[in-house]
MOPAC internal coordinates of N, CA, C and O (Angstrom, degrees):
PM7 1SCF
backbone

  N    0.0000 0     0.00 0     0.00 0    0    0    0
  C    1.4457 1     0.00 0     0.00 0    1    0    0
  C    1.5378 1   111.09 1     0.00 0    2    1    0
  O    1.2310 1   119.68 1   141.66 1    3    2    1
  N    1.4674 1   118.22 1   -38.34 1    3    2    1
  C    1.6214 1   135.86 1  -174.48 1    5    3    2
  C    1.8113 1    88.50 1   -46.35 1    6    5    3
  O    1.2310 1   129.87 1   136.48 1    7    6    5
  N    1.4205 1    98.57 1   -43.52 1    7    6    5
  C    1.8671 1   112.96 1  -139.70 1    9    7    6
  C    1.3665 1    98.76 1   -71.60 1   10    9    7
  O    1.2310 1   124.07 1   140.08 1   11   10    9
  N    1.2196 1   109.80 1   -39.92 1   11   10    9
  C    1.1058 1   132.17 1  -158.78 1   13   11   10
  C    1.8733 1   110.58 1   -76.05 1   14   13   11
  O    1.2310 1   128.23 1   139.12 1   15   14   13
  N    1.6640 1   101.76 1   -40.88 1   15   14   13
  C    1.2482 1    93.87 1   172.83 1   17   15   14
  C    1.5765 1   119.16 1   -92.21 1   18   17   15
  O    1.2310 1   130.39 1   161.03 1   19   18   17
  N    1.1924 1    97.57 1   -18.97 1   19   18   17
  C    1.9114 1    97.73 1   159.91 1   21   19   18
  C    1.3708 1   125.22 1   -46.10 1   22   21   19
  O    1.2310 1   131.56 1   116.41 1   23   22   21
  N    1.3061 1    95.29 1   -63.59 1   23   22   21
  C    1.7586 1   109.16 1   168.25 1   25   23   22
  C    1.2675 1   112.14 1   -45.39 1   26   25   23
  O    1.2310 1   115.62 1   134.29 1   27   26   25
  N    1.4354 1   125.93 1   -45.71 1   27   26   25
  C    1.7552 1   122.13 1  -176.19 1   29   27   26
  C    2.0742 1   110.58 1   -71.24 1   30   29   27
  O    1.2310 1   129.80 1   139.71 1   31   30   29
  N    1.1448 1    98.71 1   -40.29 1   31   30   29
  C    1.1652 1    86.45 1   173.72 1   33   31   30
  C    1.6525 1   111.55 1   -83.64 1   34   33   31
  O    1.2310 1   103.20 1   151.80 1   35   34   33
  N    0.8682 1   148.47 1   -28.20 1   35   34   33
  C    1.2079 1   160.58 1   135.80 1   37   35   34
  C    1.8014 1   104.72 1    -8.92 1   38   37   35
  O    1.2310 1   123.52 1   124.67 1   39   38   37
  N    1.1894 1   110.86 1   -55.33 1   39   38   37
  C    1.3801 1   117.33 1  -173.21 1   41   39   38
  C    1.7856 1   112.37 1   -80.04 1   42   41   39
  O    1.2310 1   126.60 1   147.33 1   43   42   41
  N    1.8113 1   104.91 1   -32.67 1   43   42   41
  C    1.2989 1   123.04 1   168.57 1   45   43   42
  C    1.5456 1   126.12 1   -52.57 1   46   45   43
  O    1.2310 1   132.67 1   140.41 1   47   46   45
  N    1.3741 1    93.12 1   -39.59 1   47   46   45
  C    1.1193 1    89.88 1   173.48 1   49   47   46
  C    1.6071 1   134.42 1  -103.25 1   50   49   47
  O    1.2310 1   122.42 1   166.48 1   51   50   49
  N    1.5933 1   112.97 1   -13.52 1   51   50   49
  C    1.1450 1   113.40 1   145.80 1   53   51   50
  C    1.5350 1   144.51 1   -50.31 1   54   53   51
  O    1.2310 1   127.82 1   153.14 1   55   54   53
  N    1.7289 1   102.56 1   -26.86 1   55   54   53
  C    1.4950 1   108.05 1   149.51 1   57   55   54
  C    1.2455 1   138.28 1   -76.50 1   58   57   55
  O    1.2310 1   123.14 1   172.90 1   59   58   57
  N    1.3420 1   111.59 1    -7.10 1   59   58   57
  C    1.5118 1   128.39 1   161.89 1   61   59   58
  C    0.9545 1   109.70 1   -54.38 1   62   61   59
  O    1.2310 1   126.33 1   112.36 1   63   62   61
  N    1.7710 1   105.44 1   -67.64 1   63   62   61
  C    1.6458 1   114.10 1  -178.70 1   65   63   62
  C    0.8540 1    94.79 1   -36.69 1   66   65   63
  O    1.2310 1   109.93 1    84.21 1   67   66   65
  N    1.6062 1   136.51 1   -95.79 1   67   66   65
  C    1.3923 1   155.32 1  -147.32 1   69   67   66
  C    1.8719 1   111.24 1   -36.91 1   70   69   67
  O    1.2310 1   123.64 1   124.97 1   71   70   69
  N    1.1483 1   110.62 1   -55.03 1   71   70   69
  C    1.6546 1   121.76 1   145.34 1   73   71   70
  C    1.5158 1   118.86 1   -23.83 1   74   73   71
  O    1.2310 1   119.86 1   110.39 1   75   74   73
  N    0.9941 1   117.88 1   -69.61 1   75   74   73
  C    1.6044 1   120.98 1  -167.67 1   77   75   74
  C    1.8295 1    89.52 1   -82.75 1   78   77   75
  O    1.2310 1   110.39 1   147.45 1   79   78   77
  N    0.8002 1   135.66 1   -32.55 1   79   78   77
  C    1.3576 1   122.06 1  -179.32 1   81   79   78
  C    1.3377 1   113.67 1   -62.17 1   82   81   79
  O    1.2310 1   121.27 1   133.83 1   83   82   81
  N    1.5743 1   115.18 1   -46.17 1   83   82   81
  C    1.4794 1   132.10 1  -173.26 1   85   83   82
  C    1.7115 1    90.00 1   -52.98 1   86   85   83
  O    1.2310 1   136.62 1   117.98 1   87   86   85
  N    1.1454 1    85.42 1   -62.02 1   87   86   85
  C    2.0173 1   101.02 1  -170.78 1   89   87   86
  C    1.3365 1   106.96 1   -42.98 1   90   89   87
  O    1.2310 1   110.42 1   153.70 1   91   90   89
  N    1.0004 1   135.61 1   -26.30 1   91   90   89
  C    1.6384 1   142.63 1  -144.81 1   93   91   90
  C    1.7862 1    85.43 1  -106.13 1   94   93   91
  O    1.2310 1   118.50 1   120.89 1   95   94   93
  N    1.3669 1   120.46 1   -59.11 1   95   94   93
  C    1.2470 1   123.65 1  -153.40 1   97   95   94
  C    1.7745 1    99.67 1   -68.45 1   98   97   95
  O    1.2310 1   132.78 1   141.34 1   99   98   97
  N    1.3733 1    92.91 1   -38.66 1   99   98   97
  C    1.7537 1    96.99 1  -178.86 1  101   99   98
  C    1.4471 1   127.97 1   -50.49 1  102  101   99
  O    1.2310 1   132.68 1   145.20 1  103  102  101
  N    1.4898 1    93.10 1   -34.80 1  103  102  101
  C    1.4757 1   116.88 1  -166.78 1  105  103  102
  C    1.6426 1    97.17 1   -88.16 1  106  105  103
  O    1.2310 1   111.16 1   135.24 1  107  106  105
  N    1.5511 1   134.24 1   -44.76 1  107  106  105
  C    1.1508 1   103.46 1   150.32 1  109  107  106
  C    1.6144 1   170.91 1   -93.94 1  110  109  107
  O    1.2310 1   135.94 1  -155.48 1  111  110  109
  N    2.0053 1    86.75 1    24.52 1  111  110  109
  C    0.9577 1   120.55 1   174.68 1  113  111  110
  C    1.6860 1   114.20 1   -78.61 1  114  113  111
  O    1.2310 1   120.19 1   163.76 1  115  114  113
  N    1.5387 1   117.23 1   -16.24 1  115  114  113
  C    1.3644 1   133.39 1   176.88 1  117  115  114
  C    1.5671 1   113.00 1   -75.40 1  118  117  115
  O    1.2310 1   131.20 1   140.80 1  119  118  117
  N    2.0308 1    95.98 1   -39.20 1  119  118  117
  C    1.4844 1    91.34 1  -171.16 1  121  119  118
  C    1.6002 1   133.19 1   -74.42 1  122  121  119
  O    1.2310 1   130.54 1   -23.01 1  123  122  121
  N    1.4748 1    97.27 1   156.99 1  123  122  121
  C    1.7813 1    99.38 1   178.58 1  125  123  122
  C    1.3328 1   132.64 1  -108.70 1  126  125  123
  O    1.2310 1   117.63 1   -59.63 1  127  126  125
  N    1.0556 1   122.12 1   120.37 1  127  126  125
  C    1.4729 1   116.20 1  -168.50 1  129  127  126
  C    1.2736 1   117.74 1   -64.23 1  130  129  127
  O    1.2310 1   104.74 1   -37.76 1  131  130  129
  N    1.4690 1   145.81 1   142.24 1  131  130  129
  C    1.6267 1   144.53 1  -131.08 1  133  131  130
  C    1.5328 1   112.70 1   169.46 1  134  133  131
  O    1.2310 1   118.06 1   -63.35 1  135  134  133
  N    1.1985 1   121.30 1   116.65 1  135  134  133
  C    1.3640 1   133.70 1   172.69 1  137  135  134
  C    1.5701 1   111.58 1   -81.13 1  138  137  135
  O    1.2310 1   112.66 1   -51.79 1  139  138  137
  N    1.3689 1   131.47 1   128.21 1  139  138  137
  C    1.6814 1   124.06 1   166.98 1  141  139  138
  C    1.6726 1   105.01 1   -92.25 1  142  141  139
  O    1.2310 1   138.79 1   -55.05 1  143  142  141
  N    1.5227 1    81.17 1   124.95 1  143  142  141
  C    1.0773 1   105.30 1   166.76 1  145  143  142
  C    1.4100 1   137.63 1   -78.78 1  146  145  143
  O    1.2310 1   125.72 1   148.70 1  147  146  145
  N    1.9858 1   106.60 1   -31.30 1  147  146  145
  C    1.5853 1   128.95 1   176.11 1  149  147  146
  C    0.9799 1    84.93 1  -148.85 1  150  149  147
  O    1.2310 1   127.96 1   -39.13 1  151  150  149
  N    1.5884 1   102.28 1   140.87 1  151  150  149
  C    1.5194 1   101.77 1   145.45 1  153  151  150
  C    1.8756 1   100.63 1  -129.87 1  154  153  151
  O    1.2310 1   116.90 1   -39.53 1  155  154  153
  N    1.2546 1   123.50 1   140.47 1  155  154  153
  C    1.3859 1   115.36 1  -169.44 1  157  155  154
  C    1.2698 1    92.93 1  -154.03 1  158  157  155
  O    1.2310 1   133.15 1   -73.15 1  159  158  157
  N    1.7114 1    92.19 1   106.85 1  159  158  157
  C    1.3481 1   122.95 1   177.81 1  161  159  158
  C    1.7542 1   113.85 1   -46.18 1  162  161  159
  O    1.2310 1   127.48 1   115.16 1  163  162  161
  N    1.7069 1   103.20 1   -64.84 1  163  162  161
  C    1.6278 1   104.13 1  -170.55 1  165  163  162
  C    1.6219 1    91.15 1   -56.60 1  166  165  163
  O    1.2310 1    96.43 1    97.18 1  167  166  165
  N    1.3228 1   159.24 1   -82.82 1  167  166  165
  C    1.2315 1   135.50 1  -140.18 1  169  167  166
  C    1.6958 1   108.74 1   -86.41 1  170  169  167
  O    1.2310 1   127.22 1  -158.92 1  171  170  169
  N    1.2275 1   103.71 1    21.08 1  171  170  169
  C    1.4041 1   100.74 1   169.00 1  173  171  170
  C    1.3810 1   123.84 1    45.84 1  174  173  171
  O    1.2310 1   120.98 1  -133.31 1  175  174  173
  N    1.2466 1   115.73 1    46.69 1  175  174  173
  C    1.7972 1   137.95 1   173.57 1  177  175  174
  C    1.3582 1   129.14 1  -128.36 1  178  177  175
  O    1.2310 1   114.64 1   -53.42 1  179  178  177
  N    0.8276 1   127.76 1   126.58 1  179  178  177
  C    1.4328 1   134.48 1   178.18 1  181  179  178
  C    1.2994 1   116.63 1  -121.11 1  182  181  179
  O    1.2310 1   118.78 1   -63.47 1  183  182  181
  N    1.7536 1   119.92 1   116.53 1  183  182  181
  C    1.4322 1   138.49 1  -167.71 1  185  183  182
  C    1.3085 1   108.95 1   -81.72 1  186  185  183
  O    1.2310 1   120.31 1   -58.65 1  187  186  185
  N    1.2779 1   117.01 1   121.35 1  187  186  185
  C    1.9357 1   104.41 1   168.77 1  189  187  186
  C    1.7625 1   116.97 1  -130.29 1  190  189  187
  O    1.2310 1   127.39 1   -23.33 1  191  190  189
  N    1.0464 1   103.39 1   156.67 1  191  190  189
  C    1.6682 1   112.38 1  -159.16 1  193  191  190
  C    1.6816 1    84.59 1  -117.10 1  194  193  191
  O    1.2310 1   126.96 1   -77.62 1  195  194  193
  N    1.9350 1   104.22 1   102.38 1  195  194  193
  C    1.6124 1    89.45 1   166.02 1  197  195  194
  C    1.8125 1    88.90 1  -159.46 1  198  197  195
  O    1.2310 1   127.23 1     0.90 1  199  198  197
  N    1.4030 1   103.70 1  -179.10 1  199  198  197
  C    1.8429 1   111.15 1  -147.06 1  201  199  198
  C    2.1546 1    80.35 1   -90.99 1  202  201  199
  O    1.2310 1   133.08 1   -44.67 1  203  202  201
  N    1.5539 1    92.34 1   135.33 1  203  202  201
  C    1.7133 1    95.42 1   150.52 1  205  203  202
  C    1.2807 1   135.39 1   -69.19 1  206  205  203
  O    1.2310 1   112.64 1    28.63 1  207  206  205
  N    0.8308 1   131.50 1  -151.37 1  207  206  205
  C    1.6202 1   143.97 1  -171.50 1  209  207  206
  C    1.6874 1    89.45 1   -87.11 1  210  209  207
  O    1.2310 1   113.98 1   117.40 1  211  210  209
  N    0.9482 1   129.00 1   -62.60 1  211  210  209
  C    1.3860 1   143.11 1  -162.93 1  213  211  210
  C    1.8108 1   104.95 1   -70.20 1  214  213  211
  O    1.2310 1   134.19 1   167.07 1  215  214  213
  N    1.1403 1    90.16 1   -12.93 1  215  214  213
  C    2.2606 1    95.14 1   173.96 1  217  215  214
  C    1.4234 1    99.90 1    86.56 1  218  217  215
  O    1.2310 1   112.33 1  -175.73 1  219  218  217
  N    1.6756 1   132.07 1     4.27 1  219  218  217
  C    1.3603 1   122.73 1   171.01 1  221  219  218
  C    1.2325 1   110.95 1   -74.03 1  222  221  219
  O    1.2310 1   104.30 1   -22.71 1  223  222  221
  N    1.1392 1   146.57 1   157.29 1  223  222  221
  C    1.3898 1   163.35 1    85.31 1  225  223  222
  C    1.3587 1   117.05 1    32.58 1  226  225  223
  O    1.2310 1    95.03 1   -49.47 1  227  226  225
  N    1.0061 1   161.20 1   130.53 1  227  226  225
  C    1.2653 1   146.41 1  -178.08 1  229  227  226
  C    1.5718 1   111.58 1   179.52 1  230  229  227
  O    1.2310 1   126.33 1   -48.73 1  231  230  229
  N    1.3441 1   105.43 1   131.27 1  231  230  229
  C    1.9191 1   101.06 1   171.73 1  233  231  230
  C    1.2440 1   112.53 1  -107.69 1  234  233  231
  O    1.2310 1   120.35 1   -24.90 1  235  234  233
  N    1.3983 1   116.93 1   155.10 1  235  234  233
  C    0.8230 1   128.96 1  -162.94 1  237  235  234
  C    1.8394 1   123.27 1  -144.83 1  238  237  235
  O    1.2310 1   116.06 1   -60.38 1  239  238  237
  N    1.3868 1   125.10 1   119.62 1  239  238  237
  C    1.0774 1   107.58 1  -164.86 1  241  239  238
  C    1.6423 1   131.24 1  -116.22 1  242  241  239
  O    1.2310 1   120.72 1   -61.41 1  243  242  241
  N    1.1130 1   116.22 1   118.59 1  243  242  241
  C    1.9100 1   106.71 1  -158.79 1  245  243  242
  C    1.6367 1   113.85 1   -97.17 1  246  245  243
  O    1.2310 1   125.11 1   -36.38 1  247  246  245
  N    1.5443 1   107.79 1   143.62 1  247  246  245
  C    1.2286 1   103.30 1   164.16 1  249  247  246
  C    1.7003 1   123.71 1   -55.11 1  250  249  247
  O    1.2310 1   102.85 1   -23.51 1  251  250  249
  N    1.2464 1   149.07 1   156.49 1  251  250  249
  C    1.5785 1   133.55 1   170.46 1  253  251  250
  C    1.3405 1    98.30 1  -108.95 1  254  253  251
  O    1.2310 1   112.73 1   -58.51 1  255  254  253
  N    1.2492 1   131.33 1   121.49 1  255  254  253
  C    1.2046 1   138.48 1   153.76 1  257  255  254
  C    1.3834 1   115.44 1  -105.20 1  258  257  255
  O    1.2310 1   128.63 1    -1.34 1  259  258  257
  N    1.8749 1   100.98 1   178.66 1  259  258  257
  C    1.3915 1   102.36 1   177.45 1  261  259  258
  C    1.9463 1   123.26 1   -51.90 1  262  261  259
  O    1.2310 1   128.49 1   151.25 1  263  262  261
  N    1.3727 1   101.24 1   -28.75 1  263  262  261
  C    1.5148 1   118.00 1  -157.88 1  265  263  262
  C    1.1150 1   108.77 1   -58.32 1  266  265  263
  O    1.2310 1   114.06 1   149.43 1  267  266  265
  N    1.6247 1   128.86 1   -30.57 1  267  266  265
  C    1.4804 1   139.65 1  -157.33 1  269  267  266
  C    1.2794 1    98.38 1   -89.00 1  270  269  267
  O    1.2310 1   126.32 1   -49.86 1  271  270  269
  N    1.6756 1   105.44 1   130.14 1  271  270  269
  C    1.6011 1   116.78 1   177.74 1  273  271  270
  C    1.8126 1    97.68 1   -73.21 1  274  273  271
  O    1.2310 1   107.39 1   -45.55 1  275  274  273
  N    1.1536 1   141.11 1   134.45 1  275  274  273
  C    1.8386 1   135.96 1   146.57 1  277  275  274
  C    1.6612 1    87.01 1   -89.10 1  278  277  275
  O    1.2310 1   137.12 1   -36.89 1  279  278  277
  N    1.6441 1    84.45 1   143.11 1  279  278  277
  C    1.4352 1   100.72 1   160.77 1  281  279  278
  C    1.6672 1   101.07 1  -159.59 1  282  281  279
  O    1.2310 1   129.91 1   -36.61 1  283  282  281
  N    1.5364 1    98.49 1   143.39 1  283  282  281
  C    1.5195 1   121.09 1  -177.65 1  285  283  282
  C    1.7421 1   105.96 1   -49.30 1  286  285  283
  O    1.2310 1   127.52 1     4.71 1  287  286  285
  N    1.1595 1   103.13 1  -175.29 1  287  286  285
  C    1.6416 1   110.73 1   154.97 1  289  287  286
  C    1.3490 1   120.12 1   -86.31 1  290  289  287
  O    1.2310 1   124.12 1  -179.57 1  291  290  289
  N    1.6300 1   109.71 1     0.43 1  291  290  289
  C    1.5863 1    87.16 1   155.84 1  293  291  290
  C    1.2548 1   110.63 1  -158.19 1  294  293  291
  O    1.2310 1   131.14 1  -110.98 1  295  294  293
  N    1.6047 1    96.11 1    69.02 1  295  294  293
  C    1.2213 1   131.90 1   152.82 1  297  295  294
  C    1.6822 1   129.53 1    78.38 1  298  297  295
  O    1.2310 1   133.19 1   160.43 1  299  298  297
  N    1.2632 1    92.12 1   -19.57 1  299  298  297
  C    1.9371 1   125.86 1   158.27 1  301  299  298
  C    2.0553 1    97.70 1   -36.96 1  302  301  299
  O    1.2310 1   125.23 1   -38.86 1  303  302  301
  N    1.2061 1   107.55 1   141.14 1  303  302  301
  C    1.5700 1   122.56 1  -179.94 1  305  303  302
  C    1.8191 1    93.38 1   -73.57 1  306  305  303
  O    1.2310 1   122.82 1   -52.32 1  307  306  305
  N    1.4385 1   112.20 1   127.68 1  307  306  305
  C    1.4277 1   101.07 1   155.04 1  309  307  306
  C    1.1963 1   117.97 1  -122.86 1  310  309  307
  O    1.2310 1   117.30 1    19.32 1  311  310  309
  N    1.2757 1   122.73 1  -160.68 1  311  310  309
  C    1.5504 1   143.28 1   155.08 1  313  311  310
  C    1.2255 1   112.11 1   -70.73 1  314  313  311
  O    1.2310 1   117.69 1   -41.64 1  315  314  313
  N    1.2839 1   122.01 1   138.36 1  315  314  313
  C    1.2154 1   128.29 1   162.95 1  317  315  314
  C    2.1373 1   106.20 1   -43.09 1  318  317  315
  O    1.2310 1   133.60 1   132.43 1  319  318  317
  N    1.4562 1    91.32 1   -47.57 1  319  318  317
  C    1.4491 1    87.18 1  -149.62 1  321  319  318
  C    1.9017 1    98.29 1   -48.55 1  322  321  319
  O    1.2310 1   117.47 1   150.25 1  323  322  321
  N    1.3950 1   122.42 1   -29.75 1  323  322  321
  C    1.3919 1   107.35 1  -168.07 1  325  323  322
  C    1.6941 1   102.53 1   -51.59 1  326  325  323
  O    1.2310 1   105.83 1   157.98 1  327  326  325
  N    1.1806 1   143.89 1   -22.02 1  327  326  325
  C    1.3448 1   117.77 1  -168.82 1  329  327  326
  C    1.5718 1   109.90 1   -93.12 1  330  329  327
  O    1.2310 1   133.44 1   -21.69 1  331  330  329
  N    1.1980 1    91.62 1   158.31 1  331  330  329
  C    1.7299 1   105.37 1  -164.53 1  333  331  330
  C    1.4224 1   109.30 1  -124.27 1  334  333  331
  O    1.2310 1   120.48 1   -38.48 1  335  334  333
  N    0.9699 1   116.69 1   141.52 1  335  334  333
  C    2.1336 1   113.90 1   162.93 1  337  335  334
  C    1.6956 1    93.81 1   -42.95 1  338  337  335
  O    1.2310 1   128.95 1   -52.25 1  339  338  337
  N    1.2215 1   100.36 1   127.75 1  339  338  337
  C    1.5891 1   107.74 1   147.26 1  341  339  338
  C    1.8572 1    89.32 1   117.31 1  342  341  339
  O    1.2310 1   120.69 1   128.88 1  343  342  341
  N    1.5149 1   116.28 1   -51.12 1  343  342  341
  C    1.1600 1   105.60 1   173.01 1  345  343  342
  C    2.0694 1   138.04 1   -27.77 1  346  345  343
  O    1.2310 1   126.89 1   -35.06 1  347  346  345
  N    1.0015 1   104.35 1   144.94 1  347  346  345
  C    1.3216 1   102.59 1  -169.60 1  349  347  346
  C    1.6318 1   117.26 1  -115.08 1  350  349  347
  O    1.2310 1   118.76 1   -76.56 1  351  350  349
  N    1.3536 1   119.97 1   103.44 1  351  350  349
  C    1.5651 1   141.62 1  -145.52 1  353  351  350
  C    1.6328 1   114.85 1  -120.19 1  354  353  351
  O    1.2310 1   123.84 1   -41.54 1  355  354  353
  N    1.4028 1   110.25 1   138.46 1  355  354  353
  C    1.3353 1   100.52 1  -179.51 1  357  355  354
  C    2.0980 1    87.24 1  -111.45 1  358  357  355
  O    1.2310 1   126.71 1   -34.92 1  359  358  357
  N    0.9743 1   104.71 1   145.08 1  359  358  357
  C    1.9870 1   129.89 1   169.48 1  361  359  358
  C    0.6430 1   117.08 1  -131.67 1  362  361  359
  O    1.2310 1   124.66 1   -35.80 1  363  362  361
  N    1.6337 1   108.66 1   144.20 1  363  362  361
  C    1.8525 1   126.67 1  -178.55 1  365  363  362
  C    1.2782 1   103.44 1  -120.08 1  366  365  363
  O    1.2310 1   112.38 1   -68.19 1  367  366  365
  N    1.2640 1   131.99 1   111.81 1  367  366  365
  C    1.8023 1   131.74 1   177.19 1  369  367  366
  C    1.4568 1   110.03 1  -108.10 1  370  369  367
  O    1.2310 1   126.82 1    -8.83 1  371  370  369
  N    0.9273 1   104.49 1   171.17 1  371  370  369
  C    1.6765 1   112.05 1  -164.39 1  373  371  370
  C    1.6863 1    96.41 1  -155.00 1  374  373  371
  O    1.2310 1   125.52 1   -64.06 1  375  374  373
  N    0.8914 1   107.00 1   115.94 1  375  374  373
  C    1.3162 1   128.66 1   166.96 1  377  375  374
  C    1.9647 1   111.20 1    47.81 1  378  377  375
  O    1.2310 1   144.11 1  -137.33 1  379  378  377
  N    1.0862 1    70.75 1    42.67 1  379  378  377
  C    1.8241 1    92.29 1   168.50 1  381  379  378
  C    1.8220 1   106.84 1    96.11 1  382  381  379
  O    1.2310 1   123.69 1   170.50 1  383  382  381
  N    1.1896 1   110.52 1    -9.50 1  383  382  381
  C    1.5021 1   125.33 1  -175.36 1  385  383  382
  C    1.4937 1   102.50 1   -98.02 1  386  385  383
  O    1.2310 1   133.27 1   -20.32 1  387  386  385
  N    1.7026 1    91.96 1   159.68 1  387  386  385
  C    1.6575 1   101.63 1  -163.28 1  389  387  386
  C    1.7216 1    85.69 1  -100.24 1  390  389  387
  O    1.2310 1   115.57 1   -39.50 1  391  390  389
  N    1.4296 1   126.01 1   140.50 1  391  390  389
  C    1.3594 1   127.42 1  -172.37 1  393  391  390
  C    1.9781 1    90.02 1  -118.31 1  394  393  391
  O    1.2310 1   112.94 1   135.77 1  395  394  393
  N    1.1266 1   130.94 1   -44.23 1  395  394  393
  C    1.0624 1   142.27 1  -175.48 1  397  395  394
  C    1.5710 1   132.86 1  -133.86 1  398  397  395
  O    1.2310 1   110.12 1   -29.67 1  399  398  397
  N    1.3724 1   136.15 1   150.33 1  399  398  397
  C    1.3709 1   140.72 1  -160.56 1  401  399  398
  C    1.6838 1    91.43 1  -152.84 1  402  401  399
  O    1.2310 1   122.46 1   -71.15 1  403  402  401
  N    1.5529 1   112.90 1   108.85 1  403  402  401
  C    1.3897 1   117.86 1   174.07 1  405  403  402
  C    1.4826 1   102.47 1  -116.89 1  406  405  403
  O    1.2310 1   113.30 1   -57.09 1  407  406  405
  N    1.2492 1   130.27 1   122.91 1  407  406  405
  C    1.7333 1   125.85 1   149.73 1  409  407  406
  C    1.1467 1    97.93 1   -25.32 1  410  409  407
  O    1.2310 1   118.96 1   -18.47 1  411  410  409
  N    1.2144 1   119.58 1   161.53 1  411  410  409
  C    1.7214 1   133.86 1   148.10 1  413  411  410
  C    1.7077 1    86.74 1  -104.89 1  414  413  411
  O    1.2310 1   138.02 1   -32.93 1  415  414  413
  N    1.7884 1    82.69 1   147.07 1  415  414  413
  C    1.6572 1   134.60 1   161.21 1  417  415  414
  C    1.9192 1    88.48 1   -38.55 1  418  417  415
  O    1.2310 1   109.11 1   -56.09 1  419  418  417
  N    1.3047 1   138.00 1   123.91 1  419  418  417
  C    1.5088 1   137.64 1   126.10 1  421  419  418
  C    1.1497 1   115.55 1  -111.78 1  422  421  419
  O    1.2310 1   120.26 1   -12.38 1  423  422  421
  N    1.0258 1   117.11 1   167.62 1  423  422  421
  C    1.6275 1   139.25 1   173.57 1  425  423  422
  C    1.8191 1   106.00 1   -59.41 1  426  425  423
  O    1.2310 1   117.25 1   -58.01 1  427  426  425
  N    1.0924 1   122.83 1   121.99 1  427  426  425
  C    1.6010 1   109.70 1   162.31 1  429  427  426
  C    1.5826 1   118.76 1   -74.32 1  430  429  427
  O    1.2310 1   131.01 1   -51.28 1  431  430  429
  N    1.3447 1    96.37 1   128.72 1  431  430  429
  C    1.6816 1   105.60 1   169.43 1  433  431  430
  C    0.9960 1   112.02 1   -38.60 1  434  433  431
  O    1.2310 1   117.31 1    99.49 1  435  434  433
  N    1.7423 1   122.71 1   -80.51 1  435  434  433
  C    1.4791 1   130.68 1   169.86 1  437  435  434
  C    1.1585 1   122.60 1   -17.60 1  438  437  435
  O    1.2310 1   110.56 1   147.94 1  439  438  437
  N    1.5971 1   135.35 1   -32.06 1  439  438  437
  C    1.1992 1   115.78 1   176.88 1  441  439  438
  C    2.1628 1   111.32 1   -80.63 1  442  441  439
  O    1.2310 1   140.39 1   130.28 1  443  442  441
  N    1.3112 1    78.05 1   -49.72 1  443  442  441
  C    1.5105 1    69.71 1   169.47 1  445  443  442
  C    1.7807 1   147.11 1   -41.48 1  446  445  443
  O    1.2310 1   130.32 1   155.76 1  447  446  445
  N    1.4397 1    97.69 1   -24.24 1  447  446  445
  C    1.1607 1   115.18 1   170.22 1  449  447  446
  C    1.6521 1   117.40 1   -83.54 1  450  449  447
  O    1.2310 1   125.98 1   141.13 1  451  450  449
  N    1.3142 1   106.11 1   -38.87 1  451  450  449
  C    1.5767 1   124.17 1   159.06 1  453  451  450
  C    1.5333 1   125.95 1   -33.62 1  454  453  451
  O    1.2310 1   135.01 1   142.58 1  455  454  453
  N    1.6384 1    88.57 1   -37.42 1  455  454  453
  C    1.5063 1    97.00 1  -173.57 1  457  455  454
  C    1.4540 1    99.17 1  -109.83 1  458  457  455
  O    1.2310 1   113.49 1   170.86 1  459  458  457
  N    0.9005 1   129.91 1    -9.14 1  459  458  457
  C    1.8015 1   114.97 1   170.99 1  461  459  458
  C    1.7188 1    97.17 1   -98.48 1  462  461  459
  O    1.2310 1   120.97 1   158.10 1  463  462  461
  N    1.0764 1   115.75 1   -21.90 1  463  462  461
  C    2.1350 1    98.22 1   168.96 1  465  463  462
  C    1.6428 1   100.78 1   -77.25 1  466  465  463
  O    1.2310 1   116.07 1   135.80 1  467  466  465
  N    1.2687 1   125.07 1   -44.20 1  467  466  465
  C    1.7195 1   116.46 1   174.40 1  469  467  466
  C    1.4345 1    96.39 1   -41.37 1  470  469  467
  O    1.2310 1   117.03 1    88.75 1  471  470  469
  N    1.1098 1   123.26 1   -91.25 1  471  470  469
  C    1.3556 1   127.47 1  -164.42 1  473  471  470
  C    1.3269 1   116.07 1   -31.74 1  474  473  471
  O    1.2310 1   113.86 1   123.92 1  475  474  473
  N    1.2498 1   129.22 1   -56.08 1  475  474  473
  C    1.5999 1   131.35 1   175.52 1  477  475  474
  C    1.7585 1   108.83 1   -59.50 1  478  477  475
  O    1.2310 1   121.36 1   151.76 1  479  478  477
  N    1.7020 1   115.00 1   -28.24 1  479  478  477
  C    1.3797 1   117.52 1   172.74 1  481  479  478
  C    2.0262 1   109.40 1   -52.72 1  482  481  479
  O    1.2310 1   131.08 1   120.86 1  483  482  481
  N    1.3480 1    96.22 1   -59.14 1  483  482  481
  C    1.1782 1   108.81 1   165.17 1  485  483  482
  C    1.5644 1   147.59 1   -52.43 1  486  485  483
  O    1.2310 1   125.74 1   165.37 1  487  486  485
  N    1.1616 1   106.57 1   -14.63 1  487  486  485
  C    1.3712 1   115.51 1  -173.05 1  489  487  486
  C    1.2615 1   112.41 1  -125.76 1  490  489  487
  O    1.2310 1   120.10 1   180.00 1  491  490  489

């Protein structure tokens, strides 16, 4: 009987996992990739430069409220204040509203430099 209910929750919660994963993939199957152009704290807006439905170009500018998740590039909750004009962001909107503001994934500088002083260490 022990075995039996181990195994059920055992199985319960592997569909959880499986749940929040589904959920996860959906949500970044929504998002759009988007450069900021402004972000201006006192009127509480943030400008973004990203393609429409139609593949044009287009900016676009959102109120910031409490509602919008920020999250870093790796995936950590931030502050608004880390984003900057020029930064490069993936967003999920919902019915004309900004629901989310993610960094995009880049390459770190620092490593690159890491690896051209190794190499000169070496040679």
């Amino acid at each position: 009987m022990v075995r039996m209910i181990t195994a059920f929750g055992i199985v319960v919660g592997m569909m959880g996992l499986a749940l929040a994963a589904e959920e996860k993939k959906e949500e970044n199957k929504n998002a759009k990739e988007a450069t900021i152009t402004k972000v201006d704290p006192k009127a509480k807006t943030i400008t973004l430069k990203m393609k429409d439905a139609q593949g044009k170009e287009v900016e676009k500018t959102y109120t910031l409220t409490e509602d919008i998740r920020y999250l870093d590039n790796t995936g950590k909750v931030a502050a608004v204040d880390v984003f900057q004009s020029g930064n490069q962001v993936l967003v999920i909107e919902a019915d004309g509203k900004l629901k989310e503001v993610r960094r995009k994934d880049t390459k770190n500088p620092g490593a690159e430099t890491k690896d051209k002083g190794d190499k000169k260490d070496k040679g």
